[in-house]
N, CA, C and O atoms as CSV, one atom per row, in Angstrom:
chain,resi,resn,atom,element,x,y,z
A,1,UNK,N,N,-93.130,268.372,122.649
A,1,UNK,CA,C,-92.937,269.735,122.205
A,1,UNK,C,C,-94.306,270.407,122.130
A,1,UNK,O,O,-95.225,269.735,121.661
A,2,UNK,N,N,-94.529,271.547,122.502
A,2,UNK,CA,C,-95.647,272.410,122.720
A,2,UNK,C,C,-95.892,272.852,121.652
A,2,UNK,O,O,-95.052,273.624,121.189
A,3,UNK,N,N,-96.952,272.593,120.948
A,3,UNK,CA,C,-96.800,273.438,119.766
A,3,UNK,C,C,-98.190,274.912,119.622
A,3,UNK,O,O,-98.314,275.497,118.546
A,4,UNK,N,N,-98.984,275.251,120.719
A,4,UNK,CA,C,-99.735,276.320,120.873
A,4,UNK,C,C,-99.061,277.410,120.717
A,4,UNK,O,O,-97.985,277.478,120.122
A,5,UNK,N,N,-99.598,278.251,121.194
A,5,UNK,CA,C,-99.074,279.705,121.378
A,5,UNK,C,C,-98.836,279.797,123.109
A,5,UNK,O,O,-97.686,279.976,123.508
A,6,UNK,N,N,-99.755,279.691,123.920
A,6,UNK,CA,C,-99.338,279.941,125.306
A,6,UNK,C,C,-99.614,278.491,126.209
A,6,UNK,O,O,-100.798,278.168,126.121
A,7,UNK,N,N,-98.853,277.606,127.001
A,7,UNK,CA,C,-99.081,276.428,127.748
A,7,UNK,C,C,-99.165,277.021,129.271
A,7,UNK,O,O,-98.032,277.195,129.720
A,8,UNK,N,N,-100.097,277.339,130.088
A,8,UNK,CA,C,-99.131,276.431,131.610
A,8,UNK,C,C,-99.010,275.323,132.022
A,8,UNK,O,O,-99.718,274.325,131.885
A,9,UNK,N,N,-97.909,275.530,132.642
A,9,UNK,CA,C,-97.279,274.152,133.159
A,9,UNK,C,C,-97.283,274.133,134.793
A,9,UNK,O,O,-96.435,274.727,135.460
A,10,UNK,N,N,-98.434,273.312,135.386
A,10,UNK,CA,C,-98.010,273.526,137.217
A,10,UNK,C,C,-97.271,272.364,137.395
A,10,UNK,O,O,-97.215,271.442,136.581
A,11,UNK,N,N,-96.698,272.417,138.483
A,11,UNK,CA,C,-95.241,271.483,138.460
A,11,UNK,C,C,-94.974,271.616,140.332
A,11,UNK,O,O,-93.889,271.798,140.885
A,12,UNK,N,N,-96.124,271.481,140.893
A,12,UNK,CA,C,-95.670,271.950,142.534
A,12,UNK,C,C,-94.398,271.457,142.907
A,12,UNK,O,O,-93.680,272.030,143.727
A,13,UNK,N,N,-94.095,270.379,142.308
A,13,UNK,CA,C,-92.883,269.447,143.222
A,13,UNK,C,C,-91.546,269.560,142.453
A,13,UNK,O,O,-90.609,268.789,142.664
A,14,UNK,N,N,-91.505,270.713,141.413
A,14,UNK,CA,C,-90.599,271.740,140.852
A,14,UNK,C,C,-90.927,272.671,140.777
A,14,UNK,O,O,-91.510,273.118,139.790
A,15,UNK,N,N,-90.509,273.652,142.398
A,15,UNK,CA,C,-90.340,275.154,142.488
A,15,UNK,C,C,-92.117,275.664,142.980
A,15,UNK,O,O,-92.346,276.839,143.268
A,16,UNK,N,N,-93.071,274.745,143.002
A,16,UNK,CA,C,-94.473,274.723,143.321
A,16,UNK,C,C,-94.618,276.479,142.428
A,16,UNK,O,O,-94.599,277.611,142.911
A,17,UNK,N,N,-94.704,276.181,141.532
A,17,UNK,CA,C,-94.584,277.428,140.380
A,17,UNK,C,C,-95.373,277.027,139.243
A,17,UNK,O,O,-95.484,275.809,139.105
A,18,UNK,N,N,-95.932,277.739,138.420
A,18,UNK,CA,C,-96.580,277.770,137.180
A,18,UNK,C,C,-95.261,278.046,135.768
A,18,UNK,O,O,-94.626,279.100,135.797
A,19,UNK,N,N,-95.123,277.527,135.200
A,19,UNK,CA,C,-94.325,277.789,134.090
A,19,UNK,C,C,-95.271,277.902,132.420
A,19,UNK,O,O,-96.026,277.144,131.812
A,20,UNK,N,N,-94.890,278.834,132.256
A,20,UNK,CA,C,-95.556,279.229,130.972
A,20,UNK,C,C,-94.259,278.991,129.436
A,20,UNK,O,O,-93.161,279.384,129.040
A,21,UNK,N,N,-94.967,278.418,129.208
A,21,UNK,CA,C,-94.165,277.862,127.792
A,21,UNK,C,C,-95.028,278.399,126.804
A,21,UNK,O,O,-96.159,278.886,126.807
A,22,UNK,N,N,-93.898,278.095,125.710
A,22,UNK,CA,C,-94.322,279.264,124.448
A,22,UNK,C,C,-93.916,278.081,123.220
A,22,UNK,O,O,-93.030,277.244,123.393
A,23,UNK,N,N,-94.620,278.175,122.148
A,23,UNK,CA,C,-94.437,277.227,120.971
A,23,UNK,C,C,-92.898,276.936,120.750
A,23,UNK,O,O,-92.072,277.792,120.434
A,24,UNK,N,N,-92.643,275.605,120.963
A,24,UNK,CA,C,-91.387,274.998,120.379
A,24,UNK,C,C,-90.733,274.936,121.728
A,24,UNK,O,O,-89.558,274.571,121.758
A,25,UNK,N,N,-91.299,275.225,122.768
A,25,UNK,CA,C,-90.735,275.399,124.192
A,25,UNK,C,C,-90.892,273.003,124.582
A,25,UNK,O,O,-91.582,272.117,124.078
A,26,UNK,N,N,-90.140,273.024,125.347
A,26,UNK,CA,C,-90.073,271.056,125.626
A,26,UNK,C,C,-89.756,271.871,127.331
A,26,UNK,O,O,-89.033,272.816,127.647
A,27,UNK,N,N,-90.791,270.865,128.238
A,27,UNK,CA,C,-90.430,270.569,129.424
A,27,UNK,C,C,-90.436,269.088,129.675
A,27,UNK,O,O,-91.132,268.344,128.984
A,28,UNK,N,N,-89.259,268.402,131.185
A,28,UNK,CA,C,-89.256,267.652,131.284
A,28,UNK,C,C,-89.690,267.303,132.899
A,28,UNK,O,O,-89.112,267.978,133.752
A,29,UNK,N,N,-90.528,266.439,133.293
A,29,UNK,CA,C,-90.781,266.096,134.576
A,29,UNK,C,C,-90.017,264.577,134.875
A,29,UNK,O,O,-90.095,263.523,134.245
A,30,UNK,N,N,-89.334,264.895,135.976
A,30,UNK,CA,C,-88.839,263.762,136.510
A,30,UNK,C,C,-89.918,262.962,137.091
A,30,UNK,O,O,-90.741,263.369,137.910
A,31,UNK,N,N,-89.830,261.655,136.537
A,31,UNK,CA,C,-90.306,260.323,137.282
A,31,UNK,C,C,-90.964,260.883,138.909
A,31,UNK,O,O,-90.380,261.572,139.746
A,32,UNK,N,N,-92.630,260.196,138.974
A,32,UNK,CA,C,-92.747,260.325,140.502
A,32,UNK,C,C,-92.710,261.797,140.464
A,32,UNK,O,O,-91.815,262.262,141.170
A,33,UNK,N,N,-93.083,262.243,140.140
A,33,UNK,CA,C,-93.094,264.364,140.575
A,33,UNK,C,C,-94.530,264.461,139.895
A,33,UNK,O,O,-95.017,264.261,138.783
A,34,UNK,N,N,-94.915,264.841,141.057
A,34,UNK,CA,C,-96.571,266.010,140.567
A,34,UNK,C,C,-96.654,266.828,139.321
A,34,UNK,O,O,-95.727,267.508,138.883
A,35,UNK,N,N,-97.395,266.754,138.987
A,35,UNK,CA,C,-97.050,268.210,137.812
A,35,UNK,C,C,-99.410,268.071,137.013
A,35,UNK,O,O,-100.335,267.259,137.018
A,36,UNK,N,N,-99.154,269.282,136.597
A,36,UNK,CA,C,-100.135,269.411,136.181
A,36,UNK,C,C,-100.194,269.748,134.569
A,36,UNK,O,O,-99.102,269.750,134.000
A,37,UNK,N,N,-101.316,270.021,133.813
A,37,UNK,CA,C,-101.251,271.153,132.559
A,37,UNK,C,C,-101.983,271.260,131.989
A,37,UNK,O,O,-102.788,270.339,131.852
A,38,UNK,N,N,-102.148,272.666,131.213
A,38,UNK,CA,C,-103.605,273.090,130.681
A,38,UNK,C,C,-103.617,274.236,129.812
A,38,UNK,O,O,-103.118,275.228,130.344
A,39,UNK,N,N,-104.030,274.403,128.650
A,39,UNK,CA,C,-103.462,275.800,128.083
A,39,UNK,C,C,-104.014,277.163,129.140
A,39,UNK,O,O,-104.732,277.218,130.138
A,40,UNK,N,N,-103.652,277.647,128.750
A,40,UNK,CA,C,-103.854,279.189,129.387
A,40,UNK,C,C,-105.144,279.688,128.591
A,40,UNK,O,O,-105.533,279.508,127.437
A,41,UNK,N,N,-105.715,280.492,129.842
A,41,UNK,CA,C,-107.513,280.691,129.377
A,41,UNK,C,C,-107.541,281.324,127.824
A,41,UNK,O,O,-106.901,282.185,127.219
A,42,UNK,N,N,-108.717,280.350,127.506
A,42,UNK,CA,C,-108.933,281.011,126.279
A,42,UNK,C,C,-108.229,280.462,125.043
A,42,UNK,O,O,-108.317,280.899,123.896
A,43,UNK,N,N,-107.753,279.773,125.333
A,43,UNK,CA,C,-106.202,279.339,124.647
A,43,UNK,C,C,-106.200,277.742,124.222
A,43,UNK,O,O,-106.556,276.899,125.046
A,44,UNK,N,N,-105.754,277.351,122.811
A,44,UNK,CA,C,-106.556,275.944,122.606
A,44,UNK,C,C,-104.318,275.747,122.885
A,44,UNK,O,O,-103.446,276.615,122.924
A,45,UNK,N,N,-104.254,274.443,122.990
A,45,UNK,CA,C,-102.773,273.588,123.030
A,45,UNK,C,C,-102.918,272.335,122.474
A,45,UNK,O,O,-103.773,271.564,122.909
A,46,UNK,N,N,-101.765,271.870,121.041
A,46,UNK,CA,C,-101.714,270.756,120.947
A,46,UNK,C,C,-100.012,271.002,121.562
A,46,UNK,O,O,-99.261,271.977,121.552
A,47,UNK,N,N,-99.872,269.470,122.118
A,47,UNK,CA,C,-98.403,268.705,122.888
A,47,UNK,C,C,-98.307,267.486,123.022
A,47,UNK,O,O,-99.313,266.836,123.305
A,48,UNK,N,N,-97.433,267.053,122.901
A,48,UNK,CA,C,-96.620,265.585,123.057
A,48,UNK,C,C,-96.119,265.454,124.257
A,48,UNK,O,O,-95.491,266.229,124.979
A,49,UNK,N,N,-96.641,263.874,124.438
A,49,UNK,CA,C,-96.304,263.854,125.509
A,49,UNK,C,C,-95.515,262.714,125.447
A,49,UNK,O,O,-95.863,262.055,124.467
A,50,UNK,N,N,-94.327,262.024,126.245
A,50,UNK,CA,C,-93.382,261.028,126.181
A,50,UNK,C,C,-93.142,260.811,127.067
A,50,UNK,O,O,-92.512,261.642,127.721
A,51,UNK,N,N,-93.544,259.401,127.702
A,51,UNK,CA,C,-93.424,258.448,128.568
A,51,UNK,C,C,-92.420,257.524,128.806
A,51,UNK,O,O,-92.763,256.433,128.350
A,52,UNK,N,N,-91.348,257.494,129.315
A,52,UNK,CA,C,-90.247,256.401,128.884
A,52,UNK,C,C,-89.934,255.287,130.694
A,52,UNK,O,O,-89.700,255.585,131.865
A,53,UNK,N,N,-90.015,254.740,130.361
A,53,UNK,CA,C,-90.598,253.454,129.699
A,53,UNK,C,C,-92.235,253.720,129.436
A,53,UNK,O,O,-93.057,254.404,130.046
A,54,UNK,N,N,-92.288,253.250,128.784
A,54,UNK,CA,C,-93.674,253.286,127.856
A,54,UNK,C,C,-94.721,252.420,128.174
A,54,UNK,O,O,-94.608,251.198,128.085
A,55,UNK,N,N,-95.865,253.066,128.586
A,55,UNK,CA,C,-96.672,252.200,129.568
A,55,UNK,C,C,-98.225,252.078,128.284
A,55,UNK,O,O,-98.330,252.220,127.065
A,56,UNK,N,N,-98.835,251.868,129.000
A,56,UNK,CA,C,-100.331,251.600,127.494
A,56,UNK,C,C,-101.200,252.592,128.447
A,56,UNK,O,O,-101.878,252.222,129.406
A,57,UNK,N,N,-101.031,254.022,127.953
A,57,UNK,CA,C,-102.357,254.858,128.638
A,57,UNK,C,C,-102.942,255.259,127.571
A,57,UNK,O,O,-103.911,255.970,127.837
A,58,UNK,N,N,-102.702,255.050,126.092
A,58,UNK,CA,C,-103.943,255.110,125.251
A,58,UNK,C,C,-105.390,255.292,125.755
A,58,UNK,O,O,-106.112,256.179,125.299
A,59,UNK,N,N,-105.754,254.511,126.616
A,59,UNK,CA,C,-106.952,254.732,126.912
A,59,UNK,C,C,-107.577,255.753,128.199
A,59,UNK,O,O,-108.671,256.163,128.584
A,60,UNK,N,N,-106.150,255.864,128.571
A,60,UNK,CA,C,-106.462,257.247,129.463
A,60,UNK,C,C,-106.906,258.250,128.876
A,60,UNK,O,O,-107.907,258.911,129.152
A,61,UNK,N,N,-105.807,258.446,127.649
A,61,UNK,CA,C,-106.121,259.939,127.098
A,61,UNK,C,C,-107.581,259.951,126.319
A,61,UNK,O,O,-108.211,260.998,126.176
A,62,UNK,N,N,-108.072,258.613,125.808
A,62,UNK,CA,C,-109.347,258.856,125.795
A,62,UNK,C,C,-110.480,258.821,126.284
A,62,UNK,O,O,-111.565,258.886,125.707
A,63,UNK,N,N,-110.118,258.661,127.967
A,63,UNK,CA,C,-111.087,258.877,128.842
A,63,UNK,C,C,-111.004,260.491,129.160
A,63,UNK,O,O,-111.988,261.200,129.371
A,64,UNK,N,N,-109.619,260.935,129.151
A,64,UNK,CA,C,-109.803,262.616,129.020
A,64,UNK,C,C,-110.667,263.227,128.525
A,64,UNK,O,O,-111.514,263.983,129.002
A,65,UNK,N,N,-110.380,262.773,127.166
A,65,UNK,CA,C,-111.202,263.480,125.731
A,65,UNK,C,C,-112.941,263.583,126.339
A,65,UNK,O,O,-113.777,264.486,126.390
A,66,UNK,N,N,-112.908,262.325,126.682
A,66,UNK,CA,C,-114.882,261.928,127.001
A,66,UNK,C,C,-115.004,262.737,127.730
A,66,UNK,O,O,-116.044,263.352,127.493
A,67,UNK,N,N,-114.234,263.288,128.940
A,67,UNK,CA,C,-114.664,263.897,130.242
A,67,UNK,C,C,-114.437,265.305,129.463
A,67,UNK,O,O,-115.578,265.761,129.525
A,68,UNK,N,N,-113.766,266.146,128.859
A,68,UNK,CA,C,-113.835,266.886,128.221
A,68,UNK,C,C,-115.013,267.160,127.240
A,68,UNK,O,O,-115.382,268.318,127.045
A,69,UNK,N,N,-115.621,266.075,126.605
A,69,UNK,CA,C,-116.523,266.136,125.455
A,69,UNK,C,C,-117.912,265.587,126.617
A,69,UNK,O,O,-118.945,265.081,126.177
A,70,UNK,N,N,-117.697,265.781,127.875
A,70,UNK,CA,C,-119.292,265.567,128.464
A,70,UNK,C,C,-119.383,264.012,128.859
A,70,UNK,O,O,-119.913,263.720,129.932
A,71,UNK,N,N,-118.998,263.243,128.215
A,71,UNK,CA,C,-119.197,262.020,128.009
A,71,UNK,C,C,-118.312,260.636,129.209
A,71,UNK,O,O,-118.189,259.424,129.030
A,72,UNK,N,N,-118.010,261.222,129.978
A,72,UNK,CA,C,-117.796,260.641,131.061
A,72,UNK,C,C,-116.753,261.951,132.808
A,72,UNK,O,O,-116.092,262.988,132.873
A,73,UNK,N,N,-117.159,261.162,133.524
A,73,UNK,CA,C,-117.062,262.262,134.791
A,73,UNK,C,C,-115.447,261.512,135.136
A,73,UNK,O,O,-114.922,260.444,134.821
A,74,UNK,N,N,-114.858,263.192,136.273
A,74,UNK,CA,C,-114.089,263.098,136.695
A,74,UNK,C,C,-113.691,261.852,137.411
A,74,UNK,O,O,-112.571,261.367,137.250
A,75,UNK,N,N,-114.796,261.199,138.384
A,75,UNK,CA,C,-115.000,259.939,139.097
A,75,UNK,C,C,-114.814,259.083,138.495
A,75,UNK,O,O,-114.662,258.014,139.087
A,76,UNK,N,N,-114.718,259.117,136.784
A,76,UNK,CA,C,-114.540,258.021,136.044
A,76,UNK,C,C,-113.305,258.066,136.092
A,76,UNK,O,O,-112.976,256.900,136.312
A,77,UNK,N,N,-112.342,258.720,136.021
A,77,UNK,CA,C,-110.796,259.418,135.850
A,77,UNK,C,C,-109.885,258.806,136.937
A,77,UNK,O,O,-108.751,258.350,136.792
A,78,UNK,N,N,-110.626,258.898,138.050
A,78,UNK,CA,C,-110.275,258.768,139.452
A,78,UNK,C,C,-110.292,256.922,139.874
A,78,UNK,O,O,-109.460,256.306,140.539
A,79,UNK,N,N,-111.728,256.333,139.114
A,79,UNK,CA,C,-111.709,254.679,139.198
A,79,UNK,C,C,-110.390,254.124,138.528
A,79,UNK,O,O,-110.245,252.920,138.738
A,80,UNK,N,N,-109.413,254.697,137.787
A,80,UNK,CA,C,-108.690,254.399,136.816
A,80,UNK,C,C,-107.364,254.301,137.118
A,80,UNK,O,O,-106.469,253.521,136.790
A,81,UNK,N,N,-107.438,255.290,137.837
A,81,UNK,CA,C,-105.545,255.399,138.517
A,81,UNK,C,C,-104.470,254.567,139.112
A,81,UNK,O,O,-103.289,254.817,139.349
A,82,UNK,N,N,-105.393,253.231,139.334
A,82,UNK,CA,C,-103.846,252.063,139.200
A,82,UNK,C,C,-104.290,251.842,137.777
A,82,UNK,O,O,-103.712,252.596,136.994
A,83,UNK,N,N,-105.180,250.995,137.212
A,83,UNK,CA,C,-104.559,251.316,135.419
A,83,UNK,C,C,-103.834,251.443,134.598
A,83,UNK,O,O,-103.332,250.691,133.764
A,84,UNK,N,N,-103.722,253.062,134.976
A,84,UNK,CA,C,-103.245,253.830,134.211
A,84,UNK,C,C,-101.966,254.505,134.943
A,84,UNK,O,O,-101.431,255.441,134.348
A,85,UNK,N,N,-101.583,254.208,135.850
A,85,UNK,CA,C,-100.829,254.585,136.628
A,85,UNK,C,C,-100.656,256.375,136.903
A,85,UNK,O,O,-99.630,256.941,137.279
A,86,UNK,N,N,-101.659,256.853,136.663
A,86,UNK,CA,C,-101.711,258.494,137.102
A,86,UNK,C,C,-102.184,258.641,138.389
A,86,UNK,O,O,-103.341,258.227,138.467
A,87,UNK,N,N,-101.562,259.248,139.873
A,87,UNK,CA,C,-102.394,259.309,140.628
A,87,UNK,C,C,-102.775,260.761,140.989
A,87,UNK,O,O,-101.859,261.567,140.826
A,88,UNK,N,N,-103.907,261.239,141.432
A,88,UNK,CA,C,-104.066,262.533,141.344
A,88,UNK,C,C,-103.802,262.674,142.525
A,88,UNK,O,O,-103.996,261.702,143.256
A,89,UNK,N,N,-103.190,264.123,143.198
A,89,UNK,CA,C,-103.512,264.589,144.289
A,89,UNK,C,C,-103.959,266.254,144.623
A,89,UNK,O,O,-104.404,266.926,143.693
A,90,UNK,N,N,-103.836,266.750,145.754
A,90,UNK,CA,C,-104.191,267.919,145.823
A,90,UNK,C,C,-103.122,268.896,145.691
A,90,UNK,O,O,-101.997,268.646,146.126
A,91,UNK,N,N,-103.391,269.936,145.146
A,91,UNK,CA,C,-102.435,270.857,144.814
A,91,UNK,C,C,-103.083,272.620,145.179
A,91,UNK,O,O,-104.045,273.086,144.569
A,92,UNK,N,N,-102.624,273.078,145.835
A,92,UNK,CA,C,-103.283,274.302,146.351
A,92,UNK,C,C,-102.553,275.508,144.707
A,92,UNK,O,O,-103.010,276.496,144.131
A,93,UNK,N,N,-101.677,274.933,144.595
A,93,UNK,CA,C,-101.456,275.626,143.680
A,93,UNK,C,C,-102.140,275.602,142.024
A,93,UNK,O,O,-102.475,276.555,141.319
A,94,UNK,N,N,-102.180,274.333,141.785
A,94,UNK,CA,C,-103.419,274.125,140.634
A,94,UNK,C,C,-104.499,274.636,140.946
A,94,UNK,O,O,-105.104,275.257,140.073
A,95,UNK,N,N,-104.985,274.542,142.097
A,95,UNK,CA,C,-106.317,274.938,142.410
A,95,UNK,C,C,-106.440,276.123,142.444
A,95,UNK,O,O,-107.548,276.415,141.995
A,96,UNK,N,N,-105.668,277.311,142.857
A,96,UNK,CA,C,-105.926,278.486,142.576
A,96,UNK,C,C,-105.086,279.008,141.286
A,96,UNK,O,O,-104.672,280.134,141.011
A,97,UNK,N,N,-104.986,277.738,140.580
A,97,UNK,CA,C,-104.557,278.874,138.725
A,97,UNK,C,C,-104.967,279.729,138.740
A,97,UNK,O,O,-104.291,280.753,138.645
A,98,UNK,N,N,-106.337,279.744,138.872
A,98,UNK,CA,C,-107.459,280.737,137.727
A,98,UNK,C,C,-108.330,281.793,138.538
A,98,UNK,O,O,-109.355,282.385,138.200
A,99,UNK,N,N,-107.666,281.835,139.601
A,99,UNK,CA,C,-108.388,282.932,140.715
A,99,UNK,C,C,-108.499,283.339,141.561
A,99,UNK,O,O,-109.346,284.218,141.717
């Protein structure tokens, strides 16, 4: 559950669209589907996130945090992805969110 004021949600491989959610707003991504997310500029977001079956990425999200707080690079993010089972790819649509 989103609990900010404004979320986007990119989701290419549903509708390759941006979805903007609003506090108390829940989206769900099917298994295996792309999807992205990030608050909207300017804009702080706390959200939950739920994994089922339930895998151990604890330590993903705090390799986020580091790469966020300076403290480790995207390339670190990227060594990780069997792991953690996130794989990134390219998205023309994430990539032009913001411009």
């Amino acid at each position: 559950m989103y609990t900010g004021s404004r979320f986007e949600a990119g989701a290419p491989a549903i509708g390759a669209r941006f979805r903007a959610l609003r506090k108390g707003d829940a989206l769900f991504v099917p298994p295996n589907t792309p999807h992205a997310f990030a608050p909207a500029d300017g804009q702080e977001a706390d959200f939950l996130v739920v994994i089922t079956p339930g895998k151990p990425r604890f330590d993903y999200y705090r390799l986020l945090d580091r790469v966020h707080q300076g403290d480790a690079t995207w390339q670190d993010v990227g060594a990780t992805q069997d792991r953690y089972d996130n794989h990134y790819v390219d998205s023309p649509v994430w990539a032009g969110r913001r411009g």
